[in-house]
N, C-alpha and C positions, 0 to 999 in steps of 0.2 A: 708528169705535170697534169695530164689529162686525168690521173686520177685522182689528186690532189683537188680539182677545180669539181668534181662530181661529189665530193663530200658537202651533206647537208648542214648546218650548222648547229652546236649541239642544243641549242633552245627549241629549236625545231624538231629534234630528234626527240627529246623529252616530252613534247608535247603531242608527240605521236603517241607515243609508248600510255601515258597517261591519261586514260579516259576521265571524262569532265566529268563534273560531283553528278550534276543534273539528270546524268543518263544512270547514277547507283539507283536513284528510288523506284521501286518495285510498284509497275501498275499495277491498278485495282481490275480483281476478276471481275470483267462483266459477261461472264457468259452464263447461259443458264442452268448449267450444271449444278451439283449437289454445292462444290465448293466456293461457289459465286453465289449458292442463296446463302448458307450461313455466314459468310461475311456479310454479304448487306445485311443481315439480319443483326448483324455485332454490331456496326454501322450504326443504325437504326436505333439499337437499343441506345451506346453511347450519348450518341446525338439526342435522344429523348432526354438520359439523366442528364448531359449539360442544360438542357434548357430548363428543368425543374431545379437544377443548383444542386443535383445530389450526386454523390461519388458511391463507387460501384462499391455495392455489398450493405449498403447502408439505405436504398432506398425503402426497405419492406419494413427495417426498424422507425425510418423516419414516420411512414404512413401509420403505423400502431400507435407513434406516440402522441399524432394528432387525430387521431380516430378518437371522435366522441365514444366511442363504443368501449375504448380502452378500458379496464380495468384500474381503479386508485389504489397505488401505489399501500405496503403493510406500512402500518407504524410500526417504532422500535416497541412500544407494550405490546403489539401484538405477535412479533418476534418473538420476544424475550415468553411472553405466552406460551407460543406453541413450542418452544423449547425447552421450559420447565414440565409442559407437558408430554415431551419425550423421553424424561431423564427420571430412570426409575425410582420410585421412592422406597424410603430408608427409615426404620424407628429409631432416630435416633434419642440419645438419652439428652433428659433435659440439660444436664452441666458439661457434657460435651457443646451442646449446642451455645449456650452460655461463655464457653471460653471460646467456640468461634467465632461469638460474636463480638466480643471483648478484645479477641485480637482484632480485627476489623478496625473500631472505634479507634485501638489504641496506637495503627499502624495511621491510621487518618488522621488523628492528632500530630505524629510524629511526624510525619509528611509535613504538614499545615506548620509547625512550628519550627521546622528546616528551612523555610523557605527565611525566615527571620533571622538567622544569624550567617557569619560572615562566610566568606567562599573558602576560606581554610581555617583549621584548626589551631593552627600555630602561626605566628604573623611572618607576613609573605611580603616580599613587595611587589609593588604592580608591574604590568610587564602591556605592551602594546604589539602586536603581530606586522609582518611587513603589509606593505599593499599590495592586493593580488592584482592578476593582469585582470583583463576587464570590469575592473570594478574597483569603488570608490568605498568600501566598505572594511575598516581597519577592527579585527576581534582581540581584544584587549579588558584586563581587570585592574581594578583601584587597590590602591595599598589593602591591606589585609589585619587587621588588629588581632587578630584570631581571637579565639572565645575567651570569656569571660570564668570567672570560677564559677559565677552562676549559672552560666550556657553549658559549659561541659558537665557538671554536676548533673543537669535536665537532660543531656543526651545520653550522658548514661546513665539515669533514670529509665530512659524511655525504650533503650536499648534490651536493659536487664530485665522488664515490665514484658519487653516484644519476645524474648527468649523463654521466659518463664510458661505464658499464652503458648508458645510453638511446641514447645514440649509436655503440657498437658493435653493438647489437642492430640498430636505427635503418637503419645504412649498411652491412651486412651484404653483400656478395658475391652471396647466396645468394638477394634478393628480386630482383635483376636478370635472372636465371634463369628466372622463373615468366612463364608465355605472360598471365594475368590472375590475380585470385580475391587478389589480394594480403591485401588487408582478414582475408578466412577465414583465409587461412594465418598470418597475424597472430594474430588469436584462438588458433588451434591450437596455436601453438607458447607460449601463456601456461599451456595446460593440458597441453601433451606430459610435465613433469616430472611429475602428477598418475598420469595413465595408466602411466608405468611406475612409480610406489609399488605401482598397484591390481595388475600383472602380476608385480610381487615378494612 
């Protein structure tokens, strides 16, 4: 009975065992040892960038970009510039250059006049997608008539026109020529029509 009446009650007992939140958080060194100056010095720094409104890593970007002293920003010409002026130059032949060009114009037309016929080929019916979760935005297409004899007929016009262009470009004379770097001079010769607009 006497031992029965000596037991604590287990809320009590719990609340021994479990030390209060208050006493988890780790005081601040304030001694003046090496590792109490560079905290206050972290300290310090923190507390300066809230007060300027900057998050860390970005204060020294911020200051450049309002530095009168900054430097203005390349235009894209002046890019595109210095980039034609790293990309070695190539003789190419005039009707190579011609049929690059050609495809160019005629892959731009074809784009431009895609954009004008319907969303299929053969006629489709429309269809409306479910509602996603957060959002009020349903992706859905309109009946579909599909092309006309005249639309199909122009796409493959424009198809057989863009094949014809890729295979005189393609089988060229003028790549069998080169000791390697074929790949570069491929690029180069997509922008050679470019560089002589920028020298006219």
């Amino acid at each position: 009975m006497g031992k029965i009446a000596s037991l604590k009650p287990h809320g009590a007992l719990r609340r021994e065992a479990t030390p209060l939140r208050a006493t988890r958080r780790l005081p601040r060194l304030a001694s003046p040892g090496p590792a109490g100056a560079v905290l206050s010095a972290a300290h310090e720094g923190v507390r300066a960038m809230k007060r300027a409104r900057l998050r860390p890593g970005q204060s020294a970007f911020l200051r450049q970009r309002d530095s009168p002293e900054r430097p203005a920003r390349r235009s894209h010409s002046k890019i595109e510039h210095t980039y034609h002026s790293c990309v070695p130059t190539y003789d190419f032949p005039q009707d190579l250059r011609d049929a690059q060009l050609a495809l160019h114009q005629t892959r731009a037309a074809y784009e431009q006049y895609a954009t004008t016929l319907p969303w299929s080929a053969e006629p489709m019916p429309g269809w409306e997608a479910d509602k996603q979760l957060h959002s009020t935005y349903r992706s859905g297409k309109p009946d579909s008539p599909g092309y006309s004899a005249e639309q199909a007929a122009e796409v493959a016009r424009f198809q057989a026109e863009l094949l014809r262009l890729s295979t005189v470009v393609a089988t060229h004379p003028f790549w069998s020529t080169l000791d390697g770097g074929v790949v570069g001079a491929r690029m180069a010769l997509k922008h050679v029509h470019e560089a002589a607009v920028e020298a006219a």
